[in-house]
C-alpha positions as CSV (number, residue, x, y, z in Angstrom):
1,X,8.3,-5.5,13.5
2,X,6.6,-9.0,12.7
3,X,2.8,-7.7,12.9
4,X,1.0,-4.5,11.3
5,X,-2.4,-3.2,12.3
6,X,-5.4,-2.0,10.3
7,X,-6.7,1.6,11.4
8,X,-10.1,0.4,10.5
9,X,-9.9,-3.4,11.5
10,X,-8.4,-3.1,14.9
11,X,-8.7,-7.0,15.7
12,X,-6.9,-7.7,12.3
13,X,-3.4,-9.1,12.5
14,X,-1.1,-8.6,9.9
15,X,2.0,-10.1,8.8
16,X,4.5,-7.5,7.8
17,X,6.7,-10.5,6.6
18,X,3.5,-10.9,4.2
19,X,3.8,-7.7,2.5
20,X,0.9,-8.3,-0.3
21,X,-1.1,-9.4,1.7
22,X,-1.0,-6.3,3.6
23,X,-1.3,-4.5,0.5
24,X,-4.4,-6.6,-0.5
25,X,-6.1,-6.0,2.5
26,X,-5.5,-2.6,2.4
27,X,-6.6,-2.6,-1.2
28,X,-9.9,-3.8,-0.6
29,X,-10.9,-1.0,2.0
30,X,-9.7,1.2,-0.7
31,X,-11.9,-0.4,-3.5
32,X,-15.0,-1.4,-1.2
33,X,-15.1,0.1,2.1
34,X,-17.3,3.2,2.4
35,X,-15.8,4.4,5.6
36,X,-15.2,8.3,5.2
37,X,-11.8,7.6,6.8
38,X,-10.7,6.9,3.9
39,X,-9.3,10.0,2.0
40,X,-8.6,8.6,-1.2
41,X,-8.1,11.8,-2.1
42,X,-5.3,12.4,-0.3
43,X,-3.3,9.3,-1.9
44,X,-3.6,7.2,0.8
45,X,-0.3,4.4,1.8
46,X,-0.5,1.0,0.3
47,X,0.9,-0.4,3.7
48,X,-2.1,1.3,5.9
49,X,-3.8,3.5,4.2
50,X,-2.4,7.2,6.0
51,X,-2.4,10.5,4.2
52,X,-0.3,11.8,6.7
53,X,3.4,13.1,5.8
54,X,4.9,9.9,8.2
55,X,4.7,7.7,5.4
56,X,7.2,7.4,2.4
57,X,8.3,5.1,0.1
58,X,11.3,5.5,-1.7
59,X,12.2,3.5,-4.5
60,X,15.7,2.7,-6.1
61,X,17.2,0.6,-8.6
62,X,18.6,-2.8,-8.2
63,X,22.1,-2.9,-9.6
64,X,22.7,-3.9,-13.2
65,X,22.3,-2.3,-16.3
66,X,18.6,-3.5,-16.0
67,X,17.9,-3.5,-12.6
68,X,14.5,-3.2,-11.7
69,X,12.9,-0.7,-9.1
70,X,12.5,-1.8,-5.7
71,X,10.9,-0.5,-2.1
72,X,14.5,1.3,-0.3
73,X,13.9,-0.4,2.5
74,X,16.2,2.0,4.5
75,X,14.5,5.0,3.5
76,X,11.4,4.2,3.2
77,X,8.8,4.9,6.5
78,X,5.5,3.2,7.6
79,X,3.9,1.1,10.3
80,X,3.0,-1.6,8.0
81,X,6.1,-0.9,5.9
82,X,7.0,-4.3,3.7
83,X,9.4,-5.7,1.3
84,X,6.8,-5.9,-1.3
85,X,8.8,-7.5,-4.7
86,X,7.3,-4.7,-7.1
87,X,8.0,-7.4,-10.0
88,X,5.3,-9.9,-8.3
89,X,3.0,-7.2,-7.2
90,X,2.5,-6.3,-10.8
91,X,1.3,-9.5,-12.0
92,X,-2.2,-10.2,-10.8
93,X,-3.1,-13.8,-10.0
94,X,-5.7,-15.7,-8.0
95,X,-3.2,-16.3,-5.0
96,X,-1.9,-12.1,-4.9
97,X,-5.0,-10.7,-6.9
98,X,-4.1,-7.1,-5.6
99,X,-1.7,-5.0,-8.3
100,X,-1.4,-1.9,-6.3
101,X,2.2,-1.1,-5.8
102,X,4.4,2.1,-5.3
103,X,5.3,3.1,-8.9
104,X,7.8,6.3,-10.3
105,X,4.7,9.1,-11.7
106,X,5.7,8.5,-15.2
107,X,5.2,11.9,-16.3
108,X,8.7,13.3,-16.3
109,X,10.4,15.0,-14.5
110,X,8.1,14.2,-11.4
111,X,10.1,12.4,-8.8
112,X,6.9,11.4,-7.0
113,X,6.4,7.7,-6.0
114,X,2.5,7.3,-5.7
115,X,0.7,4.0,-5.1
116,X,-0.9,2.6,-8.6
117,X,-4.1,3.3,-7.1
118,X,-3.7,6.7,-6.3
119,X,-1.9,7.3,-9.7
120,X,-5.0,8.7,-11.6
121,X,-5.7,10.7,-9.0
122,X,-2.3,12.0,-9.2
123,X,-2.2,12.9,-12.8
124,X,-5.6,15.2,-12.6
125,X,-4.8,16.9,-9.6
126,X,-0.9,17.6,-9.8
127,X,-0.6,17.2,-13.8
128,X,-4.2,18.8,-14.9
129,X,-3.0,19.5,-18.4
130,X,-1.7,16.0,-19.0
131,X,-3.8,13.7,-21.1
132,X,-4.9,11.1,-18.7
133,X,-5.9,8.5,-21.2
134,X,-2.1,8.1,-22.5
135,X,-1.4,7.0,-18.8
136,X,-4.6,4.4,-18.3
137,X,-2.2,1.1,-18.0
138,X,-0.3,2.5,-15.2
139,X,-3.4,3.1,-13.0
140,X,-5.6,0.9,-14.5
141,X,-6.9,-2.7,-12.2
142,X,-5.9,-5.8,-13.9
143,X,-8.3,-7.8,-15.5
144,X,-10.3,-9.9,-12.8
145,X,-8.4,-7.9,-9.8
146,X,-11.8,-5.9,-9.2
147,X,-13.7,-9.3,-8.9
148,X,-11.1,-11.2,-7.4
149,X,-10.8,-8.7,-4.4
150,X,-14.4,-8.6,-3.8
151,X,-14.5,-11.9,-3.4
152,X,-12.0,-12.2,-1.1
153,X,-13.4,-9.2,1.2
154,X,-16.5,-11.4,1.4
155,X,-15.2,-14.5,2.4
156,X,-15.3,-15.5,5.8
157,X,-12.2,-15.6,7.2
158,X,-11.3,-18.2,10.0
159,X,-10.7,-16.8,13.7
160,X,-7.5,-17.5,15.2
161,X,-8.1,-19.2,18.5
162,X,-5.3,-16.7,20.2
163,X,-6.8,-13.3,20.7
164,X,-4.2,-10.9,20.4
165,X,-4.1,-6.9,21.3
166,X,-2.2,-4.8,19.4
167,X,-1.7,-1.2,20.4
168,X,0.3,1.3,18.7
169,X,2.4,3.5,21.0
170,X,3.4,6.3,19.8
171,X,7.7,7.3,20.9
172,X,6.9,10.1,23.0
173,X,4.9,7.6,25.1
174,X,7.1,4.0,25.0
175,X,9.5,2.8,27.8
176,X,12.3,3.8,25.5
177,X,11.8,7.6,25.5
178,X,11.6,7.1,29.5
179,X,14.4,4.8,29.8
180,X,16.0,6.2,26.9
């Protein structure tokens, strides 16, 4: 899949091969948008924002002794579902402002991956008696993102002189259930 769709932008296109820039955008309805759509609550997907149970990502370790974590890209389920380098995402800068990223809950033993902006959420609601504060730089924006993002979100983008339809079909209703 080359393009992703936005739930709550549906003449957005976006590039799945772009995979923080998905996450950005999806970011910034997270941060800004008022929309009651959005459960944020409910540790909404990076990659499009469900709460539902379809969407999972699964990390695992790169090999070597120091191998970093990265998105199993075999495992791992969602529309909008992107090779997002984990290393990069974690760095804000003016070009990727956006640090939200799947991340390992660091409170062991949990074997939860939660998104970085879901994380405090997380830590009250399925680890009340942990002291939040000790966990503040895993959940916590870099400095500038906040600012960064909201300028973005307000800048006019530039139309594409193609206009495209996207329509999500669901398997119970494409060709290949019929023709199956």
């Amino acid at each position: 899949q080359e393009e992703g769709l936005c739930n709550l932008c549906p003449t957005a296109v976006l590039t799945v091969a772009a995979p923080a820039k998905v996450v950005e955008h999806m970011a910034i309805h997270q941060l800004f948008d008022k929309n009651p759509a959005i459960d944020r609550d409910s540790s909404p997907c990076g990659f499009c924002l469900s709460t539902d149970s379809f969407c999972t990502i699964v990390l695992k370790r790169s090999k070597g002794a120091e191998g970093a974590s990265r998105i199993d890209m075999d495992r791992s389920r969602c529309p909008n579902l992107g090779n997002l380098g984990l290393a990069t995402a974690a760095q804000s800068s003016t070009k990727n402002p956006c640090t939200n990223r799947p991340l390992l809950c660091p409170i062991s033993p949990c074997p939860d991956v939660v998104w970085k902006y879901n994380l405090q959420t997380h830590i009250q609601t399925v680890h009340p008696s942990a002291n939040i504060s000790n966990y503040r730089s895993y959940y916590q924006l870099a400095e500038g993102e906040e600012v960064e993002l909201k300028r973005i979100s307000t800048t006019k983008r530039r139309k594409s002189s193609k206009k495209k339809i996207n329509f999500r079909i669901s398997p119970q209703h494409s060709t290949q259930a019929v023709l199956g």
